[in-house]
N, CA, C and O atoms as a DFTB+ gen file, in Angstrom:
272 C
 N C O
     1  1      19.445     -63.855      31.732
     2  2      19.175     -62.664      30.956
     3  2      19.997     -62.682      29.664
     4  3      21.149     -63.112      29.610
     5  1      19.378     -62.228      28.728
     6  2      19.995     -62.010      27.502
     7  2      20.316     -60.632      27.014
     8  3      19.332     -59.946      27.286
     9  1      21.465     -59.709      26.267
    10  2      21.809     -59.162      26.043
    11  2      21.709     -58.757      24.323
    12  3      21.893     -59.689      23.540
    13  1      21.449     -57.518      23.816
    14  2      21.111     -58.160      22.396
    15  2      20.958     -56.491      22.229
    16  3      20.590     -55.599      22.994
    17  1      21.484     -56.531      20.669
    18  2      21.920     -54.928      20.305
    19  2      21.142     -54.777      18.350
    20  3      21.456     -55.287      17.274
    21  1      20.387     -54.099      18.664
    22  2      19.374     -53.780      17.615
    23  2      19.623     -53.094      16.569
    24  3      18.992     -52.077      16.854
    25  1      20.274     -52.809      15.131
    26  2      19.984     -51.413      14.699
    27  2      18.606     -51.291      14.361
    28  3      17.907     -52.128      13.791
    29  1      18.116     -49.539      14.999
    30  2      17.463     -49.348      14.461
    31  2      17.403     -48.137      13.631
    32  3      18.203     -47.280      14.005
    33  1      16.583     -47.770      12.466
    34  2      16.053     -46.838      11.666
    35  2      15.350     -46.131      12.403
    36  3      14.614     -46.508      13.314
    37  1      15.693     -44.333      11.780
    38  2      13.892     -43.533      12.044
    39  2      14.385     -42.564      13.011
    40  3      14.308     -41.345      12.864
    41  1      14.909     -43.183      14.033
    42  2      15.402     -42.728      15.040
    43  2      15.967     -40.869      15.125
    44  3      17.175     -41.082      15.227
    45  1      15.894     -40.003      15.134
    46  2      16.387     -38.731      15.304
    47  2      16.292     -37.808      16.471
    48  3      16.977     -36.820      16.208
    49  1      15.888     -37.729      17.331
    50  2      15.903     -36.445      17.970
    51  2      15.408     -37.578      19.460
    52  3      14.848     -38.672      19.392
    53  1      15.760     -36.991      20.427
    54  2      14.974     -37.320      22.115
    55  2      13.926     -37.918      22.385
    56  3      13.810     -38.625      23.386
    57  1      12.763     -37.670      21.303
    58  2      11.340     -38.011      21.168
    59  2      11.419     -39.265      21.157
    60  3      10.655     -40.029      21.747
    61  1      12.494     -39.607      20.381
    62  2      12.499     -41.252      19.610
    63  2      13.050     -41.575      21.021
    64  3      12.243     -41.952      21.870
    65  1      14.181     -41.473      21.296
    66  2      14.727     -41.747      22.676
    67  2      13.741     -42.295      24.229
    68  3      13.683     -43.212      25.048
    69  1      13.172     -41.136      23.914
    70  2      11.786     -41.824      25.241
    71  2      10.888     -42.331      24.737
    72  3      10.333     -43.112      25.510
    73  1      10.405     -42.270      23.694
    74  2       9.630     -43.489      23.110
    75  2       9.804     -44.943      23.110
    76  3       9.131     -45.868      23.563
    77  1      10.706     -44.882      22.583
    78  2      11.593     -46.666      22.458
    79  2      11.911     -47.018      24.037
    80  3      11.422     -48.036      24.527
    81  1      12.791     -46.096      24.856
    82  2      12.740     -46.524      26.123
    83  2      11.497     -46.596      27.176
    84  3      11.342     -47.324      28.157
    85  1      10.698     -45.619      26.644
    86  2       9.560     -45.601      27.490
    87  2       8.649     -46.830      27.326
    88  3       8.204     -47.456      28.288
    89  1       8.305     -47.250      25.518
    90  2       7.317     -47.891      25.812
    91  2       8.331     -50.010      25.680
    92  3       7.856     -51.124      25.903
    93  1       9.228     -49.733      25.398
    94  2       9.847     -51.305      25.412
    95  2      10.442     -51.267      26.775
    96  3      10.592     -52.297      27.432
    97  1      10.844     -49.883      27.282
    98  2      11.061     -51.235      29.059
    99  2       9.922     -51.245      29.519
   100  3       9.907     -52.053      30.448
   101  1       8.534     -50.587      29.314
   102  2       7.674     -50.894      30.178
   103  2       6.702     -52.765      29.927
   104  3       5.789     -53.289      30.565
   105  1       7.660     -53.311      28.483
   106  2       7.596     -54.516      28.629
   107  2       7.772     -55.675      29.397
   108  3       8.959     -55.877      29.653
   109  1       6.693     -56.825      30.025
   110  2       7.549     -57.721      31.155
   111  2       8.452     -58.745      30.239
   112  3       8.257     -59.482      29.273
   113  1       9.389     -58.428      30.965
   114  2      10.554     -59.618      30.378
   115  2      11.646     -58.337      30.183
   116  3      12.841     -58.625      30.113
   117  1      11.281     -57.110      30.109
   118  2      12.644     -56.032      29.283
   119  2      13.195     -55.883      30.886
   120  3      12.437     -55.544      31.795
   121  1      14.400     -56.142      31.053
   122  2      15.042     -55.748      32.068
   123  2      15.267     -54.473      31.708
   124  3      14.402     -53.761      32.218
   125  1      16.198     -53.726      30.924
   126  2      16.811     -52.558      30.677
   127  2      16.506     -52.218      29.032
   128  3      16.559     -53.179      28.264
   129  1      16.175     -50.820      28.453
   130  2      16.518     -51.104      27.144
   131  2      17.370     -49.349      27.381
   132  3      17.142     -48.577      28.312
   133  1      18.361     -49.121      26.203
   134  2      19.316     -47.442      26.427
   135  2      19.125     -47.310      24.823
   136  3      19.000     -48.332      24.149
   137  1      19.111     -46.317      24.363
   138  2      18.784     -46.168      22.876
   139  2      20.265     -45.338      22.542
   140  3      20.702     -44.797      23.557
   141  1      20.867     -45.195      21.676
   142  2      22.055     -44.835      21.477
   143  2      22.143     -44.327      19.797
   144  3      22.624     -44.881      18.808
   145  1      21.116     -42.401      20.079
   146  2      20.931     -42.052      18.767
   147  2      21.829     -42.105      17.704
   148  3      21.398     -42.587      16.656
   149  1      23.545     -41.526      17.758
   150  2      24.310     -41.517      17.162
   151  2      25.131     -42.859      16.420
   152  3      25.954     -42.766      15.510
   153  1      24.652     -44.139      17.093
   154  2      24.827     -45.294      16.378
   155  2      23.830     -45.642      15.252
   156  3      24.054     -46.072      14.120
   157  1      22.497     -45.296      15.960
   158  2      21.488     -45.928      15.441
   159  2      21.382     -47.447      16.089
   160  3      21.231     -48.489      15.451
   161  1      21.503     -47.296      17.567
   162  2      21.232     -48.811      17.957
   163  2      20.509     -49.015      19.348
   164  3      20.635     -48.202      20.263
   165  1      19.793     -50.087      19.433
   166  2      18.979     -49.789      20.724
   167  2      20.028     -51.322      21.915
   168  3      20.424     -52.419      21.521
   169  1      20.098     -50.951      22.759
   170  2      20.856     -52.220      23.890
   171  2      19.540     -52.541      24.661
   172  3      18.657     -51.729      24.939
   173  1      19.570     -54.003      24.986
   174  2      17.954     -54.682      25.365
   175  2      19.276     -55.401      26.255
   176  3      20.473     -55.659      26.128
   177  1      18.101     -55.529      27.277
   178  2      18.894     -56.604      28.411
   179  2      17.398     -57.542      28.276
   180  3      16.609     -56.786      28.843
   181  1      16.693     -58.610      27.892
   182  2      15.641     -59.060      28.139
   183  2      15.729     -60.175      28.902
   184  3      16.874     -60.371      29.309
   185  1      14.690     -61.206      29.336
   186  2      14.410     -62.421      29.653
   187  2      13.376     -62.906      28.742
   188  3      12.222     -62.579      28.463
   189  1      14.471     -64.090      28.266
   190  2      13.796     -64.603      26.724
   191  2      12.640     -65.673      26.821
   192  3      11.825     -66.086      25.996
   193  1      12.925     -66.012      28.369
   194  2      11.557     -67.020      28.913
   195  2      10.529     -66.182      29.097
   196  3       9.568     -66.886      29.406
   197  1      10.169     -64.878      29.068
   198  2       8.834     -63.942      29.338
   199  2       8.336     -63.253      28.219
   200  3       7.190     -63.212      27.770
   201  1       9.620     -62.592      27.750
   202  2       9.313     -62.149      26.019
   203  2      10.252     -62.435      24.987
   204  3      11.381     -62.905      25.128
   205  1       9.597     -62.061      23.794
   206  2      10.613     -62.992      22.590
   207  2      11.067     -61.655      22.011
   208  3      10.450     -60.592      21.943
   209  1      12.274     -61.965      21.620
   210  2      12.918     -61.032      20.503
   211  2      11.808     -59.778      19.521
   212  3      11.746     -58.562      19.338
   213  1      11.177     -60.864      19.164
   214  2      10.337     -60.665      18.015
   215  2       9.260     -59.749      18.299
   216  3       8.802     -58.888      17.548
   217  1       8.932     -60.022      19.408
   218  2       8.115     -59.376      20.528
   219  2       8.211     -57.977      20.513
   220  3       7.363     -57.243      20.005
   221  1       9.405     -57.545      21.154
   222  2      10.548     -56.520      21.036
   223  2      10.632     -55.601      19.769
   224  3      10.464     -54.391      19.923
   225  1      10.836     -56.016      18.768
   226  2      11.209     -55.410      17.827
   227  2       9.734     -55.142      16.908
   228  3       9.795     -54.214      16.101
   229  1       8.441     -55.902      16.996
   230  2       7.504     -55.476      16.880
   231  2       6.982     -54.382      17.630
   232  3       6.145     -53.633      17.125
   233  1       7.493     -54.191      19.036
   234  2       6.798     -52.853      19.636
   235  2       7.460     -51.746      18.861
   236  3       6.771     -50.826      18.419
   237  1       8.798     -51.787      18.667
   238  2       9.766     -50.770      17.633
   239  2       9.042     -50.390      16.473
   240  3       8.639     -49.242      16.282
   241  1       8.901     -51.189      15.823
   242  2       8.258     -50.878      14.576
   243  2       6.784     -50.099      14.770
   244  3       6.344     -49.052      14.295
   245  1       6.327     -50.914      15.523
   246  2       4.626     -50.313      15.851
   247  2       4.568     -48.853      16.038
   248  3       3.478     -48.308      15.860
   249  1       5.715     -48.056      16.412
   250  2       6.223     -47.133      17.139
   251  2       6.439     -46.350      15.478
   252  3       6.166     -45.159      15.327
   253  1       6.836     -47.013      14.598
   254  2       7.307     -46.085      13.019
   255  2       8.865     -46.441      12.735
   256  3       9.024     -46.441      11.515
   257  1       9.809     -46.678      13.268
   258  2      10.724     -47.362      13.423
   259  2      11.371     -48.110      12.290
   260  3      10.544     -48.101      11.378
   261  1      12.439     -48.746      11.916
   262  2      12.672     -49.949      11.313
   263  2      13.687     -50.723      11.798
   264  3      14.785     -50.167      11.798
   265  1      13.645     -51.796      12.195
   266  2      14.427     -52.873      12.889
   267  2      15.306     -53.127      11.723
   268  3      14.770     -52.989      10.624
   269  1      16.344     -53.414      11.748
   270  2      17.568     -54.369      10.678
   271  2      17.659     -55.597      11.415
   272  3      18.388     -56.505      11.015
């Protein structure tokens, strides 16, 4: 498993919170994802043999988002 810490943009209120967690752990390969409004950062536990990074941070964005 890989461990890997995102900033992201956009982010404000709870909505964003279960969004990002709702629809990226329901990814296969996302072990865990915790969104952490007051940083602006999302924590991904993934498996990089099932999904890719890139993968990941495209569902973010798709969402309205902006990945750094």
């Amino acid at each position: 498993m890989q461990q890997v810490t995102l900033n992201v943009q956009g982010m404000s209120c709870g909505h964003c919170v279960i969004s990002i967690e709702g629809n990226v752990g329901k990814l296969n390969g996302v072990e865990s994802v915790k969104v952490h409004l007051d940083t602006a950062k999302v924590d991904l536990t993934l498996d990089s043999n099932v999904i890719s990074l890139k993968e990941i941070k495209d569902e973010i964005e798709d969402q309205g988002y902006e990945v750094e």
